[in-house]
FILOGU-327119 format. One record per residue (C-alpha): residue in three letters; x, y, z. Coordinates in pm, whole numbers. Example, Ala and Ser with C-alpha at 12.3 -4.5 7.8 and 13.67 -1.06 7.14 Angstrom:
# FILOGU-327119
<"ALA" <1230 -450 780>>
<"SER" <1367 -106 714>>
This chain:
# FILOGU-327119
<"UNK" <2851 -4579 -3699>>
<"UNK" <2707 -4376 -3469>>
<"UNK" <2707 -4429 -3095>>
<"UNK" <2385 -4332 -2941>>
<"UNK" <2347 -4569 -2656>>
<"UNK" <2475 -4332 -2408>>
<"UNK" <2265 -4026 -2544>>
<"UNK" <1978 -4289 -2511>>
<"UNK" <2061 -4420 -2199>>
<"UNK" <2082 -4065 -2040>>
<"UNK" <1730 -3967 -2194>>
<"UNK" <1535 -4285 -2049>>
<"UNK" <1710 -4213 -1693>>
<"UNK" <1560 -3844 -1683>>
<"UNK" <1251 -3980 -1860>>
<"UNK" <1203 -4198 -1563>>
<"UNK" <1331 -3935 -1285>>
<"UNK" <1074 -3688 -1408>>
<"UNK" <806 -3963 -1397>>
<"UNK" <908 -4082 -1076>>
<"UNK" <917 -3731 -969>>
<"UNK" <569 -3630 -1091>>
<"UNK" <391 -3942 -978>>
<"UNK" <590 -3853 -615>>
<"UNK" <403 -3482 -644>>
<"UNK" <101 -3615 -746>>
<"UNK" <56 -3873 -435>>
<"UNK" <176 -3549 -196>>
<"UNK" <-144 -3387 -366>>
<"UNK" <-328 -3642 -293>>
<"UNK" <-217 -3734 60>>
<"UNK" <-217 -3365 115>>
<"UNK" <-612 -3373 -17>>
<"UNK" <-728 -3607 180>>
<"UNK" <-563 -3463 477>>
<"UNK" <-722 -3174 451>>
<"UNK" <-1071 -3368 394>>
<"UNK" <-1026 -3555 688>>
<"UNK" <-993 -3217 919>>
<"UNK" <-1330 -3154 808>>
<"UNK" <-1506 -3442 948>>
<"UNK" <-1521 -3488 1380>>
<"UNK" <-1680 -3770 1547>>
<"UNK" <-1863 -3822 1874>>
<"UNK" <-1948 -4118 2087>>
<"UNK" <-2038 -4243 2374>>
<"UNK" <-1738 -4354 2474>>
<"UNK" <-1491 -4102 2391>>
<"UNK" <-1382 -3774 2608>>
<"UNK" <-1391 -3405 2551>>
<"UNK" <-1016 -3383 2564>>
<"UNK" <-1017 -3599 2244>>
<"UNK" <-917 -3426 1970>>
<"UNK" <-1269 -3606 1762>>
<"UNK" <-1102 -3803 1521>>
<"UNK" <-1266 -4139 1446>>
<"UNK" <-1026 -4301 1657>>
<"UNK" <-1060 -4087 1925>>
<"UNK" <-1380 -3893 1929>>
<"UNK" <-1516 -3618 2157>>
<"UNK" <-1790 -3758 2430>>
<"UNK" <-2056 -3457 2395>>
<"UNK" <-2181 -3268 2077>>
<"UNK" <-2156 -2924 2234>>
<"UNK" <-1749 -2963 2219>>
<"UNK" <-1728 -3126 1862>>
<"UNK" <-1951 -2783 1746>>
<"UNK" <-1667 -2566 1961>>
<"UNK" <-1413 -2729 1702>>
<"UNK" <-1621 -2730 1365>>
<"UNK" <-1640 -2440 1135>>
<"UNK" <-1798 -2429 822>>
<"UNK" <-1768 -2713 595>>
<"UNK" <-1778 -2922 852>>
<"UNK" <-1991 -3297 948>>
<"UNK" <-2002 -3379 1293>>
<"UNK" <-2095 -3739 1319>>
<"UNK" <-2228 -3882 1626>>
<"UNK" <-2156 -4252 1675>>
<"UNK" <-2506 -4510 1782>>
<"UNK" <-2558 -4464 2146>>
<"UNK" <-2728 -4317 2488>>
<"UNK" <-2633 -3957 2543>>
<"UNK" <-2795 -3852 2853>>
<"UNK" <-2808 -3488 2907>>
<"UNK" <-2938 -3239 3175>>
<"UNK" <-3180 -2875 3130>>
<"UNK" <-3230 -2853 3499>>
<"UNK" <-3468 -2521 3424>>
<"UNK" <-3695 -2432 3160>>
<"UNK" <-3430 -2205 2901>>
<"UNK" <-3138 -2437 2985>>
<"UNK" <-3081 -2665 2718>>
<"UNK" <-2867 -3018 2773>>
<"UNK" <-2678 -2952 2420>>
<"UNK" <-2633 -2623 2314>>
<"UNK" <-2453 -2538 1974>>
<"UNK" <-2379 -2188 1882>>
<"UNK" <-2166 -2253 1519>>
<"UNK" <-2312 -2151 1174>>
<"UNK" <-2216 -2311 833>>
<"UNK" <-2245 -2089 514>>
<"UNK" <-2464 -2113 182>>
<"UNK" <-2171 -2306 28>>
<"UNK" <-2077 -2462 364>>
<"UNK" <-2315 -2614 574>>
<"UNK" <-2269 -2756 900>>
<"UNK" <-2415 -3091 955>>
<"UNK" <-2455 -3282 1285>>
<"UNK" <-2536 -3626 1145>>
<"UNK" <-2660 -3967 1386>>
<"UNK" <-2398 -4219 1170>>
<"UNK" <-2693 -4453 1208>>
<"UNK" <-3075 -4314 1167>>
<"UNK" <-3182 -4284 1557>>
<"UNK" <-2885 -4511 1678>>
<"UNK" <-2750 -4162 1851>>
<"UNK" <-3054 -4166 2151>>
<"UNK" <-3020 -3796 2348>>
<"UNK" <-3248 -3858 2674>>
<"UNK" <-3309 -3513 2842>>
<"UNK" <-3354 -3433 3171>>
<"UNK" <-3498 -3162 3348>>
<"UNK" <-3755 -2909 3251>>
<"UNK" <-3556 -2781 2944>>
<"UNK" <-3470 -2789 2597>>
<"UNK" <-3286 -3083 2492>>
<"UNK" <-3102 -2953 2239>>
<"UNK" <-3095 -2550 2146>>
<"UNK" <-2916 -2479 1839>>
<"UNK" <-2853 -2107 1747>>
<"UNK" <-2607 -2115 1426>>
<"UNK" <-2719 -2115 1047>>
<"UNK" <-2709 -2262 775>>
<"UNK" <-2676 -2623 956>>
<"UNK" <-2840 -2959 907>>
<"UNK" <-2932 -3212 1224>>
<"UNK" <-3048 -3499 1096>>
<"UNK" <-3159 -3863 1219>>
<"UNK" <-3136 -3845 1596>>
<"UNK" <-3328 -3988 1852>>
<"UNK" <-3476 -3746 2159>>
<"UNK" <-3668 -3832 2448>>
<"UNK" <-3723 -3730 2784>>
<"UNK" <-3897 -3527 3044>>
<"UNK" <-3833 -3177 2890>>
<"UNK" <-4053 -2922 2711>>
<"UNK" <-3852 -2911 2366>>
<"UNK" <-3645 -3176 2136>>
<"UNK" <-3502 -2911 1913>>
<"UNK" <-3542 -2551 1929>>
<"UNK" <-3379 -2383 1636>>
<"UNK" <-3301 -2028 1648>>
<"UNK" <-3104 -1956 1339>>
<"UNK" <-3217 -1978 933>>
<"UNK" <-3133 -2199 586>>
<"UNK" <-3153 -2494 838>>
<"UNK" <-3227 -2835 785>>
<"UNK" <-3404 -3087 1051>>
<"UNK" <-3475 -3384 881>>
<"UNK" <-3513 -3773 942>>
<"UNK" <-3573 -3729 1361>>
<"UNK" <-3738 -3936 1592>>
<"UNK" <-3853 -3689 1891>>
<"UNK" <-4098 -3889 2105>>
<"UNK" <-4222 -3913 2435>>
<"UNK" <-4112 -3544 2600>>
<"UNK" <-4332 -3568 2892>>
<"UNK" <-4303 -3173 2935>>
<"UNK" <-4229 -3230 3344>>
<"UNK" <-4257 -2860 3427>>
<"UNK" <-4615 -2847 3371>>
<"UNK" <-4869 -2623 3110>>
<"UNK" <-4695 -2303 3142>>
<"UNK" <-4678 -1985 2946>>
<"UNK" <-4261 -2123 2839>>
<"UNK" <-4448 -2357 2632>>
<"UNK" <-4291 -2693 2446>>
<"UNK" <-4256 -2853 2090>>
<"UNK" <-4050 -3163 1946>>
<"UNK" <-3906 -2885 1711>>
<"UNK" <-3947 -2523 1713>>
<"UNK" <-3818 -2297 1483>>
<"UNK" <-3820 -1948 1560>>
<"UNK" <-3483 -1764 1407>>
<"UNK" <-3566 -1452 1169>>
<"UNK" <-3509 -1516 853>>
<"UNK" <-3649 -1875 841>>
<"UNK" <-3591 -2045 520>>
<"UNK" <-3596 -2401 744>>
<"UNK" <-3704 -2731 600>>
<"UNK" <-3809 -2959 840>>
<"UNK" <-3845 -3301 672>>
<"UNK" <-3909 -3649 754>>
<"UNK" <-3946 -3636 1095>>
<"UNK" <-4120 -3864 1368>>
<"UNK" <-4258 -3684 1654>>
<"UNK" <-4483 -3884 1870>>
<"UNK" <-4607 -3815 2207>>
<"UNK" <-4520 -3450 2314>>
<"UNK" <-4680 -3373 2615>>
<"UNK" <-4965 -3615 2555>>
<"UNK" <-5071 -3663 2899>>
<"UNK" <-5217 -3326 2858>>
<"UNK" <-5384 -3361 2534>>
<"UNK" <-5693 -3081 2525>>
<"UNK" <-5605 -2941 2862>>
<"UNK" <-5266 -2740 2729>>
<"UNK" <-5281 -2485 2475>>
<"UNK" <-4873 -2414 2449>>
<"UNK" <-4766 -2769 2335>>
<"UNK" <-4702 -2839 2005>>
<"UNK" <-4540 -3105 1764>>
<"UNK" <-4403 -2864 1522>>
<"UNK" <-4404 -2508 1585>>
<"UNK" <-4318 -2272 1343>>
<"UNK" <-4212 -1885 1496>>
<"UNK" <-4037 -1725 1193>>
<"UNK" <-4095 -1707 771>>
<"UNK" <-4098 -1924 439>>
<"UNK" <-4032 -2270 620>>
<"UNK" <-4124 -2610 443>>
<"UNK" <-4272 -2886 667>>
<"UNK" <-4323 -3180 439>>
<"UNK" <-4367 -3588 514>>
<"UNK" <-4372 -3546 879>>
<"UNK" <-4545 -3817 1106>>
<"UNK" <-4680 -3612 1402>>
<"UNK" <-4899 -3799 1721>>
<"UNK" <-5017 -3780 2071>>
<"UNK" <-4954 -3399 2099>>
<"UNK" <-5104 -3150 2367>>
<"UNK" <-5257 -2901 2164>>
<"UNK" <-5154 -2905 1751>>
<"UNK" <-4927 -3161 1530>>
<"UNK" <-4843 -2908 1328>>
<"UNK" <-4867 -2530 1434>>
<"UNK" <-4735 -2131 1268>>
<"UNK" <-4746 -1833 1546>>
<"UNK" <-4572 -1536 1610>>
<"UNK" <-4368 -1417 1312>>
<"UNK" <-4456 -1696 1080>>
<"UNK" <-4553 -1660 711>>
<"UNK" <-4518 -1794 374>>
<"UNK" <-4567 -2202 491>>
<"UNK" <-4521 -2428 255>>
<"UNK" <-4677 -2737 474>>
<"UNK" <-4768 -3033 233>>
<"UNK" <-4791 -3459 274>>
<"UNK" <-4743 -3455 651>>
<"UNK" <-4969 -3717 843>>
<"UNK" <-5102 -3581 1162>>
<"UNK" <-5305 -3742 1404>>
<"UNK" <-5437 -3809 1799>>
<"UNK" <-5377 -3449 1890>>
<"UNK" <-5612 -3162 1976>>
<"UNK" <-5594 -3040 1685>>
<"UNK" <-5423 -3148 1319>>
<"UNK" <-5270 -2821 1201>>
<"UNK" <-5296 -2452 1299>>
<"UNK" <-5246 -2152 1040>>
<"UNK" <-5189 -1832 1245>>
<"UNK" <-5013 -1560 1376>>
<"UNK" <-5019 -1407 1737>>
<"UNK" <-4850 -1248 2033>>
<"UNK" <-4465 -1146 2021>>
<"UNK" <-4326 -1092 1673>>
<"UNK" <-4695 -1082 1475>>
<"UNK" <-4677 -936 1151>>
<"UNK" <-4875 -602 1052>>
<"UNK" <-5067 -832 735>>
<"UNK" <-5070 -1162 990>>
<"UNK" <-5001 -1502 848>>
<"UNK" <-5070 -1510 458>>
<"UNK" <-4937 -1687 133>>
<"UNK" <-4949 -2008 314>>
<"UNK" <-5029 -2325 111>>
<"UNK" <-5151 -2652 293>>
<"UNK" <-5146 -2978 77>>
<"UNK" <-5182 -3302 14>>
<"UNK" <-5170 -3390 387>>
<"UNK" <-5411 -3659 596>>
<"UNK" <-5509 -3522 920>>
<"UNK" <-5723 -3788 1134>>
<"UNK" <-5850 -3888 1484>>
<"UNK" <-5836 -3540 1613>>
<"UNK" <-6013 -3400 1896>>
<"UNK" <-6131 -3060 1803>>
<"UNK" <-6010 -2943 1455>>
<"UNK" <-5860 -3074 1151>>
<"UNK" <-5707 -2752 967>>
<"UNK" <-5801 -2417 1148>>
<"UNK" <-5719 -2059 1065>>
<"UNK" <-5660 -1868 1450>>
<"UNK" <-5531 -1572 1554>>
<"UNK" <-5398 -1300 1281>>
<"UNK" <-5443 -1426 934>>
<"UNK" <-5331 -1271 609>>
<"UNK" <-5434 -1328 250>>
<"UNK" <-5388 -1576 7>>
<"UNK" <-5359 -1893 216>>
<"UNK" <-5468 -2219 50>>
<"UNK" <-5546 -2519 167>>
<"UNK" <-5596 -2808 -117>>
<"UNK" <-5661 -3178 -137>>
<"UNK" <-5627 -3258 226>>
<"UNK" <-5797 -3570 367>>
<"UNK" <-5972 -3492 716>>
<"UNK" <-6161 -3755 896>>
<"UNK" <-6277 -3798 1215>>
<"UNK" <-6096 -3460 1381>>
<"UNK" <-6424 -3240 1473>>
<"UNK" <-6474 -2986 1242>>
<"UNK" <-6263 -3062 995>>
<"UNK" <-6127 -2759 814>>
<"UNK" <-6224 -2387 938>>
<"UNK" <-6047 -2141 747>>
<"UNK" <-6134 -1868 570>>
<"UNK" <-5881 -1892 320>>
<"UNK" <-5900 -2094 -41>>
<"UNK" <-6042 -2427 17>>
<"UNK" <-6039 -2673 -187>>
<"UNK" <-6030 -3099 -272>>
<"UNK" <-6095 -3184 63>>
<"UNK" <-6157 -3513 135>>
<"UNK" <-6419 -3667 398>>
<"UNK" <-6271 -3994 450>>
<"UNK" <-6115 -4294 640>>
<"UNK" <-5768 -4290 451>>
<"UNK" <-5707 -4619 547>>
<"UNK" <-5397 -4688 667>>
<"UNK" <-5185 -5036 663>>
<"UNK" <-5228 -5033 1057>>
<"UNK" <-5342 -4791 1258>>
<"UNK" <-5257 -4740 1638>>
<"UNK" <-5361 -4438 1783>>
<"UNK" <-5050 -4451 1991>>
<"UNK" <-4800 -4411 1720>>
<"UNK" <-4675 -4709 1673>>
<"UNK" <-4874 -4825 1376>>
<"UNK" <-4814 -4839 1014>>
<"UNK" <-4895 -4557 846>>
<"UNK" <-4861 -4634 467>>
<"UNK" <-5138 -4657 285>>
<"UNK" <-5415 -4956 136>>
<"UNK" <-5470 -4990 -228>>
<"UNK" <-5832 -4870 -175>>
<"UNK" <-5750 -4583 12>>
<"UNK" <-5903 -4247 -119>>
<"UNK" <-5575 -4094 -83>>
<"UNK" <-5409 -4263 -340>>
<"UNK" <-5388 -4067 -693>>
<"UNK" <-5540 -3789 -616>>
<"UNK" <-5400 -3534 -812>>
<"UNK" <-5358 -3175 -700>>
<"UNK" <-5448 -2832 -848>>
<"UNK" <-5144 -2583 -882>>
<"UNK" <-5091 -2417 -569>>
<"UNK" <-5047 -2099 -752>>
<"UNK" <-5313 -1825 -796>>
<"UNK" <-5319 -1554 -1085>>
<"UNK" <-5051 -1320 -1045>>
<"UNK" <-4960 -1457 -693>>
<"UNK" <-4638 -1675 -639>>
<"UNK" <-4642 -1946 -395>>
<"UNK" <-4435 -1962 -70>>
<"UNK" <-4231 -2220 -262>>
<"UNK" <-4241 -2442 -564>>
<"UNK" <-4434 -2758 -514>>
<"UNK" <-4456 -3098 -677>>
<"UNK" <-4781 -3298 -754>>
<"UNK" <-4778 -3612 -605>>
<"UNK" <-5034 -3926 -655>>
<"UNK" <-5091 -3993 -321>>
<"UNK" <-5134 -3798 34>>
<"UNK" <-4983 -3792 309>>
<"UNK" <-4611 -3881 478>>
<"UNK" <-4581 -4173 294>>
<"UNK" <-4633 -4023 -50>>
<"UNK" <-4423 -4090 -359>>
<"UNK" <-4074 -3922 -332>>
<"UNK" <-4118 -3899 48>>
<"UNK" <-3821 -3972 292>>
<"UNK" <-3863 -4316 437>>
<"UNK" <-3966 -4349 827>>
């Protein structure tokens, strides 16, 4: 007979020890993994202290010191809360971040909870200058008394899901100028998406001509389903260096005027502003203009099936115009002060209509675009506000 019980014996004990060894490996993988994932991620509250090292259990007090630690790859989140900061003149900024994420590696600064992270400014300044790219700031809530919310100076960013209201602009109409965001780094390439801006200057609506809602200084940016209101001068604005807008299903109202296509002073480009297509957007209860051309304009700008109503002359432009619609696009509720809803009625003569392709023979657009049934922020596909 033979004996094989030791030979067996032996065979199921290294069986197990190579399992047991394996699984071990495989769990210091993991644990190893999801250390490393965890670096990645810092966290800011209201609460915590800049000598923190910004975990979640013991976060950093101020965003400027969680972007000193980040580096690409990185998500900065920023716990529900007042964060009260200080531009005492008109180029100081209360949060300045100077870190940049890459093409494969973006850097995000993230409110955990959609405008639960409330930045209140004070001063005459910028509330919160950020001069990296390729980084995302989305769903914060700024306020205060100075001249900008965001001012962007790098490219590839994203500024999306905001709520920049009531900057009172306390240093006066002057040539420095103010905007809830204003992008102005070289290359461009920013989308700057469901945002709220309400009430940027408005105590000087029609008596300022250098504060805007959105202000676009550089090339090839998307603004699209964007709630603009109560502005100084225009909801939605290009100057300078900018080109190549792709600025569709926005909803601008109570302002000077709607939206401004045009390029001027520093940085204005030999051809001016051209390849611009405007889209799909409802533009009412304006003072002066709906859509206007001003300043250096280029070729090939569009503007198609945008509802204007009640905002002066409505569109002035000498580009392609076409689909406009002369009507009251009637909204759920609206307030003139912002604080309305903004959605649309069943009747409304917003609703299915169905644009042209923004592309002209042998001419490509500043981006691709989508069709959409309906105009406006509050379109299908649109963020939610």
């Amino acid at each position: 007979m033979r004996k094989t019980t030791t030979h067996d014996d032996t065979s199921d004990n290294e069986l197990w020890l190579r399992v047991a060894v394996r699984g071990a490996s495989l769990i210091s993988v993991a644990a190893l993994l999801a250390s490393c994932a965890d670096t990645r991620q810092l966290y800011v509250a209201p609460y915590g202290a800049d000598s923190n090292p910004g975990t979640k259990d013991a976060p950093f007090l101020t965003i400027g010191r969680a972007d000193a630690a980040a580096a690409p790859g990185y998500t900065i989140h920023v716990a529900p809360g007042e964060y009260r900061v200080v531009a005492p003149g008109p180029d100081s900024a209360g949060i300045s971040t100077l870190r940049s994420g890459t093409p494969s590696a973006r850097l995000k600064f993230i409110s955990d909870i959609k405008w639960g992270a409330k930045i209140v400014v004070s001063g005459t300044g910028i509330a919160w200058h950020s001069k990296g790219s390729h980084v995302d700031i989305e769903g914060f809530n700024i306020s205060g008394s100075g001249r900008h919310g965001i001012l962007a100076d790098g490219s590839n960013l994203t500024i999306a899901n905001n709520f920049i209201h009531d900057l009172t602009v306390s240093g006066g109409c002057t040539g420095n100028g103010g905007a809830a965001i204003d992008t102005n780094g070289g290359a461009g390439n920013v989308l700057i998406k469901g945002n709220v801006v309400r009430n940027i200057g408005y105590s000087m609506i029609g008596k300022c001509n250098t504060v805007q809602g959105i202000y676009i200084a550089n090339p090839k940016n998307t603004v699209v389903d964007n709630i603009v209101s109560g502005v100084a001068l225009a909801g939605i604005q290009q100057w300078h260096g900018a080109t190549d807008s792709t600025i569709i299903n926005n909803t601008v109202f109570r302002c000077k005027i709607g939206i401004l296509i045009g390029g001027g002073d520093a940085g204005t480009l030999p051809n001016g502003s051209q390849n611009n297509y405007v889209a799909h957007n409802i533009v009412y209860d304006n003072i002066t203009y709906g859509i206007i051309e001003g300043g250096k304009v280029g070729a090939n700008n569009r503007y198609v099936n945008n509802l204007v109503y009640l905002s002066g002359t409505s569109v002035r432009a000498d580009g392609h115009v076409s689909g406009t619609i002369s009507a009251d696009p009637e909204f759920v509720n609206y307030q003139a002060d912002g604080t309305g809803d903004y959605r649309l009625r069943k009747s409304s003569p917003a609703i299915r209509k169905i644009a042209e392709p923004p592309v002209s023979a042998g001419v490509a657009p500043a981006s691709s675009h989508e069709t959409r049934a309906e105009l406006g922020a509050y379109s299908a596909g649109a963020a939610g506000h």
